[in-house]
C-alpha positions as CSV (number, residue, x, y, z in Angstrom):
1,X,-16.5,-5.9,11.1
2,X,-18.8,-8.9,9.5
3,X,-18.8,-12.3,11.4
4,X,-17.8,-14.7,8.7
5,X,-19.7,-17.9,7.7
6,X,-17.7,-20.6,7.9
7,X,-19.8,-23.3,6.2
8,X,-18.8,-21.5,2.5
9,X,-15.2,-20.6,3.3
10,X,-12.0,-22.6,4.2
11,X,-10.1,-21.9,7.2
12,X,-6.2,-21.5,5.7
13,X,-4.4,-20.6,8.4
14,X,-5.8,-19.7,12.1
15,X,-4.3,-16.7,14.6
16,X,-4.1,-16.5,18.0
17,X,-7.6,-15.3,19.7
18,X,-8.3,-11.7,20.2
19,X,-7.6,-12.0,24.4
20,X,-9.1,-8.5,25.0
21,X,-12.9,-8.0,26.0
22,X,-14.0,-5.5,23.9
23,X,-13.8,-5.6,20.2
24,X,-10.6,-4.8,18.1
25,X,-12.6,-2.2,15.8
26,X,-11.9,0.7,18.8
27,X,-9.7,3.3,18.3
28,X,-8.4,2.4,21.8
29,X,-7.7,-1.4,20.8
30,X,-6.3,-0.8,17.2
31,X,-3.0,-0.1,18.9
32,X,-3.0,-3.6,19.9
33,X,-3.2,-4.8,16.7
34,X,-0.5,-2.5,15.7
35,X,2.3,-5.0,13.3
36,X,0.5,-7.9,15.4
37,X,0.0,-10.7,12.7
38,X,-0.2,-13.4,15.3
39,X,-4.3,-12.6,15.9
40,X,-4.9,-12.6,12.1
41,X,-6.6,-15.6,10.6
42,X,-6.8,-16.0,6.9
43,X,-9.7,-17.6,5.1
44,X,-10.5,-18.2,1.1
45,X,-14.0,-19.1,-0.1
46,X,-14.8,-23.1,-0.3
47,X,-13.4,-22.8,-4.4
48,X,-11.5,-19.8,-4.2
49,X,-8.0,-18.9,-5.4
50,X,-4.9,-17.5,-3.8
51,X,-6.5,-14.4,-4.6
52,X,-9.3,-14.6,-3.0
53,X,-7.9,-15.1,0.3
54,X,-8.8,-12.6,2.9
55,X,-7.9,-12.0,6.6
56,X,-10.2,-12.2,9.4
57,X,-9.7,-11.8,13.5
58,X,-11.3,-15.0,15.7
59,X,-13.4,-13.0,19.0
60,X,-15.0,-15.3,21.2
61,X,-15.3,-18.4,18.8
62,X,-16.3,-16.5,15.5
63,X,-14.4,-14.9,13.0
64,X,-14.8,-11.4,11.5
65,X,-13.3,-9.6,8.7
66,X,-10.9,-6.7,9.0
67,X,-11.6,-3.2,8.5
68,X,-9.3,-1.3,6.0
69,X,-8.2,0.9,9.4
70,X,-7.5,-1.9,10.9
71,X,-5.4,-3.8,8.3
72,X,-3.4,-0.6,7.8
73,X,-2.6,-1.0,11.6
74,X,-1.7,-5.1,11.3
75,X,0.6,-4.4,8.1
76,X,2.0,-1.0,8.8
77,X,5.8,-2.2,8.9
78,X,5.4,-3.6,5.0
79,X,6.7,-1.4,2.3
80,X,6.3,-2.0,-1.3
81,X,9.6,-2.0,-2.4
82,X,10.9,-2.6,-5.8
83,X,10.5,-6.2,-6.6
84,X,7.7,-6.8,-3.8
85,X,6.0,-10.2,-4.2
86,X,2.5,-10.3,-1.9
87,X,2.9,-13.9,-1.7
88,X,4.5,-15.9,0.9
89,X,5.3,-20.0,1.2
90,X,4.1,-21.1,5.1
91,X,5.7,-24.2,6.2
92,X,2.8,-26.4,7.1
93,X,0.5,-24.4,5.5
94,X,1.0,-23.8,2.1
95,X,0.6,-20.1,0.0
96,X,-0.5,-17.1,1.4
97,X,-0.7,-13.5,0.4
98,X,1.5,-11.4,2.5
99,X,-0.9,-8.7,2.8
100,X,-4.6,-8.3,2.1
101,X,-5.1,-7.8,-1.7
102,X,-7.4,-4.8,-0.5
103,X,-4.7,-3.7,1.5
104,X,-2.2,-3.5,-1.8
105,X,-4.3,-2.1,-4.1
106,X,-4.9,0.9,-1.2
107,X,-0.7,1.1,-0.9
108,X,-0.4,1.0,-4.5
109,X,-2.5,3.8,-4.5
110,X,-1.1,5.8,-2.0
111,X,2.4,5.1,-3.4
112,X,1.4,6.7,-6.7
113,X,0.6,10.1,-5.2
114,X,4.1,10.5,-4.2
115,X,6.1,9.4,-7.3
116,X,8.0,12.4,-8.0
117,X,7.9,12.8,-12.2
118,X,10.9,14.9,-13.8
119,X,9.2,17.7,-16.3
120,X,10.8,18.8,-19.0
121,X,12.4,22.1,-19.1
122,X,10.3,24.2,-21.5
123,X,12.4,26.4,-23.8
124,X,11.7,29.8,-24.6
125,X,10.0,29.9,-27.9
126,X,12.2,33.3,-28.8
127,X,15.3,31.0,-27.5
128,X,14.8,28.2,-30.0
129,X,17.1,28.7,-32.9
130,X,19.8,29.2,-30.4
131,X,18.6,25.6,-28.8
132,X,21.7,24.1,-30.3
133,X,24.1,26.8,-28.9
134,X,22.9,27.2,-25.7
135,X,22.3,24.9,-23.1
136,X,20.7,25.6,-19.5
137,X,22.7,26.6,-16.8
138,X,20.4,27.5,-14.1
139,X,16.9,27.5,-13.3
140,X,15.1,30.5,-11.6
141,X,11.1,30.5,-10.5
142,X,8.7,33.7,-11.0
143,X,6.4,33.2,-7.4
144,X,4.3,35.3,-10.1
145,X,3.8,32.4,-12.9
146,X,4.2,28.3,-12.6
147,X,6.6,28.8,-15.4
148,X,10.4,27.6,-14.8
149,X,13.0,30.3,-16.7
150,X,16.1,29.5,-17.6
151,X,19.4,31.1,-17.9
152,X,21.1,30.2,-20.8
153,X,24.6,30.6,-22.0
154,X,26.4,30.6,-25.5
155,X,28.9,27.2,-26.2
156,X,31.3,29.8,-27.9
């Protein structure tokens, strides 16, 4: 956690003050912030676009940035689901992003690892004049190769 200078950025929107006496970077206190967006202030650079926007936590009159452990915690309950927008309209306030851009970029990444790709099933090459008289019925795994076999069958 950095305390933030306020003469070069813009206060967008302010959260509640942390009301705890030690710091919100403990391991103990991150469970406090757990899908708590009321403590989380957002500021963007005096200049800056929507982009540029980043959340901070207000302790004892002064604002500090969030650690990446720490954001995880705040935004746990958003999923990127398919048409996800990370911006938001505020009455009263304007635009903001709906989660740190650091924060999407790091669940866009995570996401990725679990997309589940379909391979293609790999004829045998002694199988491939018969590829138009044949078709797949079953697939079987040697625990002895990473190769899939299949079981084919005659149309006729």
């Amino acid at each position: 956690m950095k305390c933030v200078d306020l003469t070069s950025n813009h206060l967008v929107r302010c959260g509640l003050p942390w009301p705890h006496s030690r710091m919100p970077s403990g391991k103990d206190m991150i469970g406090k912030l757990e899908r708590n967006e009321a403590y989380v202030s957002w500021l963007q650079p005096k200049g800056g676009a929507l982009d540029d926007m980043f959340p901070a936590i207000r302790v004892r009159d002064h604002f500090y940035t969030l650690s990446l452990r720490m954001m995880k915690a705040v935004w746990r309950h958003v999923r990127l689901k398919k048409g996800f927008v990370n911006v938001e309209k505020v009455p009263h306030v304007g635009t903001l992003l709906r989660i740190p851009k650091v924060l999407l970029l790091e669940k866009l990444r995570t996401q990725e690892r679990f997309n589940v790709r379909v391979q293609p099933l790999h004829r045998p090459k002694l199988l491939a004049p018969y590829a138009q008289t044949t078709r797949p019925i079953s697939l079987t795994y040697s625990p002895h190769t990473s190769v899939q076999h299949a079981v084919y069958f005659s149309l006729y």
